[in-house]
py3Dmol code that shows the C-alpha trace and the ligand (Angstrom):
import py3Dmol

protein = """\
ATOM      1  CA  UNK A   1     103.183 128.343  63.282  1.00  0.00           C
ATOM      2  CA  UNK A   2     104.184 130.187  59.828  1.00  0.00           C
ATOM      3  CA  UNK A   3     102.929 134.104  60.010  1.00  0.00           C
ATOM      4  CA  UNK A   4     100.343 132.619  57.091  1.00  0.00           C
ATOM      5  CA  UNK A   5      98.123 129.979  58.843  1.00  0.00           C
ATOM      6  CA  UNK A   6      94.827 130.409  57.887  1.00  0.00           C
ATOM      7  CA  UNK A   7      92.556 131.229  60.382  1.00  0.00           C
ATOM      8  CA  UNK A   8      90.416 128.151  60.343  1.00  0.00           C
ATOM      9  CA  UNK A   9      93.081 126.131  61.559  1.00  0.00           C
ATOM     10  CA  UNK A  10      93.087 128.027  64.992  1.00  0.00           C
ATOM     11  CA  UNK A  11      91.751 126.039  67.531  1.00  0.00           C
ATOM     12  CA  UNK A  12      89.317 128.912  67.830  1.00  0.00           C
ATOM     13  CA  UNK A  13      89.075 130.342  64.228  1.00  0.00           C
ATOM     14  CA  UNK A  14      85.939 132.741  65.107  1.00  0.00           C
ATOM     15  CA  UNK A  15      87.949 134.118  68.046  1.00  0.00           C
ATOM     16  CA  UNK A  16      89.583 137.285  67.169  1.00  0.00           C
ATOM     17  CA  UNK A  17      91.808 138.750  70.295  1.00  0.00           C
ATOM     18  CA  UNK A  18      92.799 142.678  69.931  1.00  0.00           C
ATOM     19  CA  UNK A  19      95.835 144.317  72.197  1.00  0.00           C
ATOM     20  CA  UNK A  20      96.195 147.782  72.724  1.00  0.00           C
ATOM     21  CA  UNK A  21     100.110 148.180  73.024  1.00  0.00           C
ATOM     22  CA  UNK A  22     101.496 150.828  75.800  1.00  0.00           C
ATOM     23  CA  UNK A  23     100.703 149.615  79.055  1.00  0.00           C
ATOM     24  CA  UNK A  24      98.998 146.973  77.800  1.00  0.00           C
ATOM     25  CA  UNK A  25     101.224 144.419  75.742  1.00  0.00           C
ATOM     26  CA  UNK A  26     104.466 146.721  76.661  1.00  0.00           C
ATOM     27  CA  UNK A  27     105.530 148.812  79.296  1.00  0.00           C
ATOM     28  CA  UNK A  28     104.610 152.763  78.349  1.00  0.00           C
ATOM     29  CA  UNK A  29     106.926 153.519  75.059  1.00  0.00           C
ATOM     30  CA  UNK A  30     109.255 150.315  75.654  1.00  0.00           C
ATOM     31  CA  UNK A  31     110.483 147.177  74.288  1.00  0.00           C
ATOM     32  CA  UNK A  32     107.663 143.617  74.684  1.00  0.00           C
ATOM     33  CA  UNK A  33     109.287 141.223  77.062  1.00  0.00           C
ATOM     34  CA  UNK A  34     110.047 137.604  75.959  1.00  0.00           C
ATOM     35  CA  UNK A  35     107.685 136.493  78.365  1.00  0.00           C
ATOM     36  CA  UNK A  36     104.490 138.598  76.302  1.00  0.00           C
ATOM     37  CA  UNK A  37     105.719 137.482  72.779  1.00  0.00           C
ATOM     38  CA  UNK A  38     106.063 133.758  73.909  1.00  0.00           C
ATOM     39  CA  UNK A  39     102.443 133.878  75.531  1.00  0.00           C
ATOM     40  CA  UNK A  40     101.292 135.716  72.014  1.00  0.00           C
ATOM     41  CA  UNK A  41     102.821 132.841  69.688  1.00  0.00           C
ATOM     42  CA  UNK A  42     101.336 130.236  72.125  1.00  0.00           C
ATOM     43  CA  UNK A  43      98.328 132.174  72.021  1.00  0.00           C
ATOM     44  CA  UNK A  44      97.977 132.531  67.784  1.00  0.00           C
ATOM     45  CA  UNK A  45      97.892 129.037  68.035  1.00  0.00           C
ATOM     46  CA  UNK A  46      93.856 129.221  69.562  1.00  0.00           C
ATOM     47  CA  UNK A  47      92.600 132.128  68.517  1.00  0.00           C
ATOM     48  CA  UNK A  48      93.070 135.216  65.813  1.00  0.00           C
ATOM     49  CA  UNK A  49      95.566 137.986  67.329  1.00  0.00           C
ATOM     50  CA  UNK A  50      95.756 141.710  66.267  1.00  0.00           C
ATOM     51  CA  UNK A  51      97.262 144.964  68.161  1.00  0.00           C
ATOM     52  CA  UNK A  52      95.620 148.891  68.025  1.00  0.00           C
ATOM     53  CA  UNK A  53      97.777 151.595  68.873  1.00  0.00           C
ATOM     54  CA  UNK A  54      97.525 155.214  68.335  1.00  0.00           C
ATOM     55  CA  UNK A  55     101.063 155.344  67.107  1.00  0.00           C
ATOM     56  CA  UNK A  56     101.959 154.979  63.838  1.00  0.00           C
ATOM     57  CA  UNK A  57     103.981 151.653  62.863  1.00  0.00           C
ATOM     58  CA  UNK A  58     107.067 152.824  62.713  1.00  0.00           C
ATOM     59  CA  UNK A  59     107.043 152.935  66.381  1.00  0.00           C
ATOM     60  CA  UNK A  60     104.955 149.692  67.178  1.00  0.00           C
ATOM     61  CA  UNK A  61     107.847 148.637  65.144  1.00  0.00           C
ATOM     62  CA  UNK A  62     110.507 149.454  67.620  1.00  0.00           C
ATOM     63  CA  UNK A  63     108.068 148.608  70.390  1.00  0.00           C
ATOM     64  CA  UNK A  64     107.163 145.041  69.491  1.00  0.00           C
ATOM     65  CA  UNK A  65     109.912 144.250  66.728  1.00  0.00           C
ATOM     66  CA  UNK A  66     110.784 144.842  63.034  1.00  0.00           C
ATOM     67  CA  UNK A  67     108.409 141.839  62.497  1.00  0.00           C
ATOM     68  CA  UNK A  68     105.699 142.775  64.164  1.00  0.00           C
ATOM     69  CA  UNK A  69     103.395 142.185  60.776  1.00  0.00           C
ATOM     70  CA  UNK A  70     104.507 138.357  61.083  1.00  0.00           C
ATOM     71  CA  UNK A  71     103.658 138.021  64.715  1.00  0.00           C
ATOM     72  CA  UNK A  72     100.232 139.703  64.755  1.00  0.00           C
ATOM     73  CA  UNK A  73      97.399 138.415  61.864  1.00  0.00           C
ATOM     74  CA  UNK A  74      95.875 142.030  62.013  1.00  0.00           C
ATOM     75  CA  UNK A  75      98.064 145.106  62.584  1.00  0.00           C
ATOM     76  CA  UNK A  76      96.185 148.922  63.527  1.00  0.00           C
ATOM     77  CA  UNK A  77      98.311 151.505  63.788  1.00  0.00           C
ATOM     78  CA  UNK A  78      96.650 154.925  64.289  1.00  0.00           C
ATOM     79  CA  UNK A  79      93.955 153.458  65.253  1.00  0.00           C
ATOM     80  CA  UNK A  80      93.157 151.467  62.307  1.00  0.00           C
ATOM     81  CA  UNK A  81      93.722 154.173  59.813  1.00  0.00           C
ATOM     82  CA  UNK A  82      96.380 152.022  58.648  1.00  0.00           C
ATOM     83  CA  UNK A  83      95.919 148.394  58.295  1.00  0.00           C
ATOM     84  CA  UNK A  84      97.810 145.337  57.176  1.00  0.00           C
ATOM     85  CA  UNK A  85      96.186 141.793  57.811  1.00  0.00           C
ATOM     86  CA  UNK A  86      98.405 139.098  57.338  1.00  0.00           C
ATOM     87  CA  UNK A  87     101.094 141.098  56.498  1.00  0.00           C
ATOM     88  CA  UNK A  88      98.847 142.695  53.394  1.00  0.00           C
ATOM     89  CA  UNK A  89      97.560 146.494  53.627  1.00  0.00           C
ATOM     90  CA  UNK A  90      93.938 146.879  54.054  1.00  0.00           C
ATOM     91  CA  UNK A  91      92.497 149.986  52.005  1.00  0.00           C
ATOM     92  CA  UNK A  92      93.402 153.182  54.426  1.00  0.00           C
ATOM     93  CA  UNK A  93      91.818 156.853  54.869  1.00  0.00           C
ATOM     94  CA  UNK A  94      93.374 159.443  55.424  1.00  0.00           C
ATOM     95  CA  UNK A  95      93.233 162.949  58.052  1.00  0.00           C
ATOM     96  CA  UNK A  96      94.136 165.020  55.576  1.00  0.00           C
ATOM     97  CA  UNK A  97      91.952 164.148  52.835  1.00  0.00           C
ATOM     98  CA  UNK A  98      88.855 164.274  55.015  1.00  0.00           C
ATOM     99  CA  UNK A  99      89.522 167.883  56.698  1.00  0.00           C
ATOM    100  CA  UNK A 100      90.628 169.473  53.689  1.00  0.00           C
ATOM    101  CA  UNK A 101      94.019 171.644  53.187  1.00  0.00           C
ATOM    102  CA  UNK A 102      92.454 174.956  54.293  1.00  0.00           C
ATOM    103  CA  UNK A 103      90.717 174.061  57.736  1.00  0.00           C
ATOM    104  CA  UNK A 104      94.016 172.129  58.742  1.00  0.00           C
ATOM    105  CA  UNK A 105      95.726 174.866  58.127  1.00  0.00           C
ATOM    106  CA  UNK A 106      93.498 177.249  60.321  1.00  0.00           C
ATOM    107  CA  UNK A 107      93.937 174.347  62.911  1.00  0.00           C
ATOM    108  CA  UNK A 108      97.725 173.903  62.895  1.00  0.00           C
ATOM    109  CA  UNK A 109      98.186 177.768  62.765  1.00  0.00           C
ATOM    110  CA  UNK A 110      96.464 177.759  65.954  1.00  0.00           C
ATOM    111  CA  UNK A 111      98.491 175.085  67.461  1.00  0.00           C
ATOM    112  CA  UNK A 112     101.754 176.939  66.931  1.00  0.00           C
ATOM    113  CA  UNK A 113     100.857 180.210  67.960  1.00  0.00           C
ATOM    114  CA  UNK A 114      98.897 178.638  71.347  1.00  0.00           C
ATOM    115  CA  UNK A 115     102.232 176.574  72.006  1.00  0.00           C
ATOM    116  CA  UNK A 116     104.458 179.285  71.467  1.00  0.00           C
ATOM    117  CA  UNK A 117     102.836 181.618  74.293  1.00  0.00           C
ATOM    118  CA  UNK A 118     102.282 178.660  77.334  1.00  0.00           C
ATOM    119  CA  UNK A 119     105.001 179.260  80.002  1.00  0.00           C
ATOM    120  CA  UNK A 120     107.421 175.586  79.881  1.00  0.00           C
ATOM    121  CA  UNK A 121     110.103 174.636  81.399  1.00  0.00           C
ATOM    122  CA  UNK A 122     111.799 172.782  78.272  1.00  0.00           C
ATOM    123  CA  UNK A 123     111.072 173.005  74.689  1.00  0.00           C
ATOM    124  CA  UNK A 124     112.467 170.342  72.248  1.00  0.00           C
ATOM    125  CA  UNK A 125     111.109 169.427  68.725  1.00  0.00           C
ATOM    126  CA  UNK A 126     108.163 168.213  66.525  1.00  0.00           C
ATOM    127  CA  UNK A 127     105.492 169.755  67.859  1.00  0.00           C
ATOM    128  CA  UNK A 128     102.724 168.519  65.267  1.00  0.00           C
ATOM    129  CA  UNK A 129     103.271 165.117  63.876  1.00  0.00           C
ATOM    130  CA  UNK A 130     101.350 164.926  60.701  1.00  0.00           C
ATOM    131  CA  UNK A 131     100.492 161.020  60.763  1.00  0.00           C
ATOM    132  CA  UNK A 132      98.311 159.056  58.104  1.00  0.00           C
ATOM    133  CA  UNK A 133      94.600 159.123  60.307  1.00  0.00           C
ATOM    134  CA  UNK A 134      95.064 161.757  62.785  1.00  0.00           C
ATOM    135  CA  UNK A 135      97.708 164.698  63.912  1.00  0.00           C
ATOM    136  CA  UNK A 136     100.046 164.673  67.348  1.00  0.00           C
ATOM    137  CA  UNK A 137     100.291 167.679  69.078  1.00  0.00           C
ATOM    138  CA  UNK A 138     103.273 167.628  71.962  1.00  0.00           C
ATOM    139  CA  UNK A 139     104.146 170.889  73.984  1.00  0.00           C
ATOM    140  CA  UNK A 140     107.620 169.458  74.741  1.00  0.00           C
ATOM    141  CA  UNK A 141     107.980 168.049  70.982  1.00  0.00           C
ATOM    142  CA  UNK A 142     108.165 164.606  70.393  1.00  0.00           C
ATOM    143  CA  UNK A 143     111.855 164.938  70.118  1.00  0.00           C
ATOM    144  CA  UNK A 144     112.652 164.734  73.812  1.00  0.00           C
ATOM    145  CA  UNK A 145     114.528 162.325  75.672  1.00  0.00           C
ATOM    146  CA  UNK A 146     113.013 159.517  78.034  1.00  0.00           C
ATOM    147  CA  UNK A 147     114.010 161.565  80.710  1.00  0.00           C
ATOM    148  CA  UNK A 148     112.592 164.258  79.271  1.00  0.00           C
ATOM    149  CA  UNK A 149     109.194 162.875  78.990  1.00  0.00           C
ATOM    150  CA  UNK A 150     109.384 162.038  81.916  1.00  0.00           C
ATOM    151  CA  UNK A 151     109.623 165.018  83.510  1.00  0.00           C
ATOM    152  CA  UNK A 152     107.350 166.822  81.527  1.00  0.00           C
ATOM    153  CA  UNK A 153     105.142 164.349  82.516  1.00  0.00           C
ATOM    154  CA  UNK A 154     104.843 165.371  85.961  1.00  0.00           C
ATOM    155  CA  UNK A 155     104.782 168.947  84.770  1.00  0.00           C
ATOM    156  CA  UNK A 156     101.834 168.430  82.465  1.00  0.00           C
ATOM    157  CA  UNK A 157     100.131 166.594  86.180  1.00  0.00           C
ATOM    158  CA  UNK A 158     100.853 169.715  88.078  1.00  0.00           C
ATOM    159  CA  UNK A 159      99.954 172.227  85.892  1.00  0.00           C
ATOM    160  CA  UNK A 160      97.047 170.454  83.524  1.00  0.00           C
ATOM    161  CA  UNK A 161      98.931 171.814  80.090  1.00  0.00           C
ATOM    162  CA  UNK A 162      97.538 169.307  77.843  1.00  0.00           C
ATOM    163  CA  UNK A 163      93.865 169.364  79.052  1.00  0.00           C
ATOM    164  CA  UNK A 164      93.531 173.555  79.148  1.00  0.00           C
ATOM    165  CA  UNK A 165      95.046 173.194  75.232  1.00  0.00           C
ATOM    166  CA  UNK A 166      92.287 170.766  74.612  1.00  0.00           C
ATOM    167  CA  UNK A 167      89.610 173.370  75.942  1.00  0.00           C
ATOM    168  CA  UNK A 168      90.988 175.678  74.064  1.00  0.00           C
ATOM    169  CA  UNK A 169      91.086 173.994  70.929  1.00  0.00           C
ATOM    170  CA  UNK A 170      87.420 173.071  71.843  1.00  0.00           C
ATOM    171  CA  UNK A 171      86.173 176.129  71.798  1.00  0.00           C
ATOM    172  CA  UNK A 172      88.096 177.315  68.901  1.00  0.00           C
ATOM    173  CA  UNK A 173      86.610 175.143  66.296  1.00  0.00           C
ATOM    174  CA  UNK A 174      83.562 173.715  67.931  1.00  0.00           C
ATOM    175  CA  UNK A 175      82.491 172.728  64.529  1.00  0.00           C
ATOM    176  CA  UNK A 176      85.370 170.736  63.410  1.00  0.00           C
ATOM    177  CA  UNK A 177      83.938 167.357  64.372  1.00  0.00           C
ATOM    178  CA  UNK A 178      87.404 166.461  66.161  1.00  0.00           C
ATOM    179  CA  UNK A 179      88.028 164.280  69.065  1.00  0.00           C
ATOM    180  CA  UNK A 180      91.158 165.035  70.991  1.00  0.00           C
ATOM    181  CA  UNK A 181      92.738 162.209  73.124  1.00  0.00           C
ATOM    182  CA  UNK A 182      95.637 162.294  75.686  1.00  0.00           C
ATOM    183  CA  UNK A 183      96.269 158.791  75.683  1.00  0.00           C
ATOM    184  CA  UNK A 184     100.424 159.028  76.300  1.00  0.00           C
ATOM    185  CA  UNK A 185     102.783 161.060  78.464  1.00  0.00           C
ATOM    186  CA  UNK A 186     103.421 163.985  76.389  1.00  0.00           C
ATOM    187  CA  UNK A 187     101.212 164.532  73.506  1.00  0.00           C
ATOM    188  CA  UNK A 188      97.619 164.201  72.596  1.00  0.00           C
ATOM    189  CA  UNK A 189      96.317 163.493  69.603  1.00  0.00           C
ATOM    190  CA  UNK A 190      93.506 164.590  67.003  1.00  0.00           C
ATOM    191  CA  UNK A 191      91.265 162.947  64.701  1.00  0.00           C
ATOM    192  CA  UNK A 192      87.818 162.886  63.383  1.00  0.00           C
ATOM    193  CA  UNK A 193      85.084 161.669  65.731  1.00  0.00           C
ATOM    194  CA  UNK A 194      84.659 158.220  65.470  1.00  0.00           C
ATOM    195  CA  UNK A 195      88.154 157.313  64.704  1.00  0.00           C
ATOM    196  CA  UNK A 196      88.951 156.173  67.832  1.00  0.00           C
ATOM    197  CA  UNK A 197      90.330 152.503  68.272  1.00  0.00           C
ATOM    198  CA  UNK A 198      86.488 151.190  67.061  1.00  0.00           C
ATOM    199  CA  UNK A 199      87.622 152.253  63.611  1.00  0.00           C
ATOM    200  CA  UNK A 200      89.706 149.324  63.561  1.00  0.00           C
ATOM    201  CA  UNK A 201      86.522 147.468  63.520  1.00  0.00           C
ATOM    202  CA  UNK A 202      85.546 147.755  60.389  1.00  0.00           C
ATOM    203  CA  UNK A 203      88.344 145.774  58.852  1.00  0.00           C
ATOM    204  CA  UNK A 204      86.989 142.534  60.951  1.00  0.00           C
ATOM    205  CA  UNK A 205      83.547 143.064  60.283  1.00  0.00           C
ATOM    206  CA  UNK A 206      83.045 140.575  57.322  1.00  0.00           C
ATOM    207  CA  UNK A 207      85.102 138.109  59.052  1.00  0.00           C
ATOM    208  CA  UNK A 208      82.223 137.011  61.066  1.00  0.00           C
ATOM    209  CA  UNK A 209      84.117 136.144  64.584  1.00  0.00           C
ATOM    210  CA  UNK A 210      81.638 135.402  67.376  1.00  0.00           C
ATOM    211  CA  UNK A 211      83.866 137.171  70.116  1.00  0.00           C
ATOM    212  CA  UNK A 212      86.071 140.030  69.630  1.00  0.00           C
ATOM    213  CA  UNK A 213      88.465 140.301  72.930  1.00  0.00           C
ATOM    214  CA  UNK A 214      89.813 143.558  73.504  1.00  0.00           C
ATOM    215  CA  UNK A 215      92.964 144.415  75.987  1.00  0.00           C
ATOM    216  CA  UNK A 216      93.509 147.845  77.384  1.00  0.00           C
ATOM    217  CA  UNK A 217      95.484 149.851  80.262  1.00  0.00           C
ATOM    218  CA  UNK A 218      93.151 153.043  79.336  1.00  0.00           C
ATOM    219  CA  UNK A 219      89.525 151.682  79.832  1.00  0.00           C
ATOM    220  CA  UNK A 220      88.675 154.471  81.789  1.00  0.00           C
ATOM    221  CA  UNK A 221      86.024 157.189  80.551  1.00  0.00           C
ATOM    222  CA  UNK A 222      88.749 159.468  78.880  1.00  0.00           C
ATOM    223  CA  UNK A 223      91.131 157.009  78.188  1.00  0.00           C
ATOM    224  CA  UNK A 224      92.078 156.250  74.648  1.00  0.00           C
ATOM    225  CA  UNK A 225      91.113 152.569  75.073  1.00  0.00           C
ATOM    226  CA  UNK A 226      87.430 153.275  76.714  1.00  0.00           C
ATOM    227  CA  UNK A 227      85.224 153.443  73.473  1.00  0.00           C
ATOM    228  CA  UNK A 228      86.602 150.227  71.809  1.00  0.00           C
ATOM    229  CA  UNK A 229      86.388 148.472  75.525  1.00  0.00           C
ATOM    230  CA  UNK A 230      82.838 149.959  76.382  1.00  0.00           C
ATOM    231  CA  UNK A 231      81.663 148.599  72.600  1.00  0.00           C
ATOM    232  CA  UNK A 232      79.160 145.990  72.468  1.00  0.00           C
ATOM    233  CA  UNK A 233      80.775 144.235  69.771  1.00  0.00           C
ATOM    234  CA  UNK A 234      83.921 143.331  72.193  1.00  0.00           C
ATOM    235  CA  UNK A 235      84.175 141.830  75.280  1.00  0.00           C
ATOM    236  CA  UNK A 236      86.545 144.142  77.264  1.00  0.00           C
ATOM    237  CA  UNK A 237      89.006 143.774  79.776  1.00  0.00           C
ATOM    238  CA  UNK A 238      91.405 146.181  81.499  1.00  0.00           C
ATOM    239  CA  UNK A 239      94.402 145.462  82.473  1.00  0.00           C
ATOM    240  CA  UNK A 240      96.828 147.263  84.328  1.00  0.00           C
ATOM    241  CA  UNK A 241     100.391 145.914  83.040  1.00  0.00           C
ATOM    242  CA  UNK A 242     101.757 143.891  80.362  1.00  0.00           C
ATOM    243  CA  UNK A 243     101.746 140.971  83.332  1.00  0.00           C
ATOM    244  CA  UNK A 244      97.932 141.715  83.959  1.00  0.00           C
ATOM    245  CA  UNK A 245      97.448 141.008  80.198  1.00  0.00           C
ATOM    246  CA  UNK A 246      99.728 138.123  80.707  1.00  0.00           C
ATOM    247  CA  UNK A 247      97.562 136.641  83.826  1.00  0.00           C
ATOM    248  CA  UNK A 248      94.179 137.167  82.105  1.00  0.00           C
ATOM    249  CA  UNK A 249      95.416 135.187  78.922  1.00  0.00           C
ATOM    250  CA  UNK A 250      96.338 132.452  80.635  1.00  0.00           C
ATOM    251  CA  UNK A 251      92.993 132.305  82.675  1.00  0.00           C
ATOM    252  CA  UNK A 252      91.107 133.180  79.768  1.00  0.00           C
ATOM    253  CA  UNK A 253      92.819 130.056  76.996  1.00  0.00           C
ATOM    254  CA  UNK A 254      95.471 128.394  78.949  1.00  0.00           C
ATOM    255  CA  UNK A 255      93.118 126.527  81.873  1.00  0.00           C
TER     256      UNK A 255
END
"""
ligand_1 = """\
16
M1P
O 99.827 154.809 72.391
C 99.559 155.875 73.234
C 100.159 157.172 72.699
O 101.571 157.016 72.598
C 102.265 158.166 72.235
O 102.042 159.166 73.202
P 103.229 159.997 73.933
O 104.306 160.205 72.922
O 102.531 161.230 74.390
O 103.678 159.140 75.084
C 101.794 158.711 70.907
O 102.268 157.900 69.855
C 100.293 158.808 70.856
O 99.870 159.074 69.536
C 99.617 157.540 71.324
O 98.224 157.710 71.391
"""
view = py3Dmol.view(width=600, height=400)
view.addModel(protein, "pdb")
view.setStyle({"model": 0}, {"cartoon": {"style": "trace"}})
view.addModel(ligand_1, "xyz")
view.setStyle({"model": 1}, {"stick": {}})
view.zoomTo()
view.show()
């Protein structure tokens, strides 16, 4: 199947099927397995297929491959801030142009200063990661190794370094209208309330599909996956492995 067939010659055209992607289509921050791109391209076949991450493309890119806009018709990165649909970009907003240049740079300001006097074992780089829809915040930096994350990982477990920054930043601009997620193993990130993985809904809406599948490892009430799973317009299902995705697919359009 080209990356181009329309939709109504699925065998379910008004079936649209959305992935989350770490933990959920791949393991946390690796490569997809043959085994989950075969079942997806056996899968496009039925129904419409689309992925929402919080990263940015460039790394659902090296996650699920350099042609990840052929193998998925819709494609949300950051949540749906940016948006291509059958390979095409679908207008985008922006973080930046909705908070303004002054109270982002109170914000950021505050982020340096609170990073820069927390007690951490290991400090690397790219603390802030100005993205498209939303910021990244990461008290190791986003630089750091895989073994790196990893350990700062268990640190952040131990000593709760994430949460008590999101408190803070809480009650430092309670007005801001921000929602601040910890939906990875070393960063968090920051964006406007309501642009959480429903904002990806919106692209779909004149599409008219009658069932809207969503697939997510973070389902829980916290979890950057729980308000697009919880929403009445999907049917949700958690998974919790790229296998569990795998075994629900098949039970789901493979019988
Ligand atoms: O997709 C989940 C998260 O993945 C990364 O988190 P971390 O680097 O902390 O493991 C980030 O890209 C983050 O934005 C994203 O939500």
């Amino acid at each position: 199947m080209s990356a181009a067939t329309p939709f109504s010659e699925r065998e379910h055209p008004d079936t649209l099927v959305l992935f989350d992607v770490d933990g959920t289509l791949t393991p946390a921050r690796l490569q997809v397995s043959d085994e989950v791109r075969d079942v997806l391209k056996e899968l496009r076949k039925k129904v419409v297929i689309g992925f929402v991450g919080g990263s940015d493309l460039a790394k659902q890119k090296e996650q699920l491959g350099a042609d990840v806009l052929d193998q998925f018709d819709y494609a949300f990165s950051e949540n749906g801030l940016t948006a291509y649909k059958q390979g095409k970009e679908l207008a985008s907003q922006s973080f930046i142009n909705w908070i303004g240049e002054d109270k982002y740079n109170k914000l950021v300001v505050f982020i340096l200063r609170y990073l820069a006097n927390i007690e951490l074992p290991k400090r690397r780089g790219t603390f802030v990661e100005f993205r498209n829809g939303m910021i990244n915040v990461s008290p190791i930096g986003r630089n750091a190794s895989t073994a790196e994350r990893n350990e700062f990982e268990k640190f952040d477990l131990a000593n709760k370094i994430r949460a008590t920054m999101v408190e803070a930043l809480k009650k430092e601009f309670p007005d801001y209208g921000l929602t601040y997620s910890i939906g990875g193993q070393i960063s968090f990130d920051v964006f406007p309330t309501g642009w959480d993985k429903t904002y990806c809904l919106r692209h779909v809406e004149g599409e008219n599909f009658k069932n809207i599948h969503f697939f997510g490892d973070k389902s829980y009430k916290g979890g950057n996956d729980y308000e697009i799973y919880e929403d009445p317009r999907t049917i949700g299902h958690a998974v919790n492995s790229p296998d569990d995705t795998v075994r629900i697919l098949k039970e789901l359009f493979f019988q």
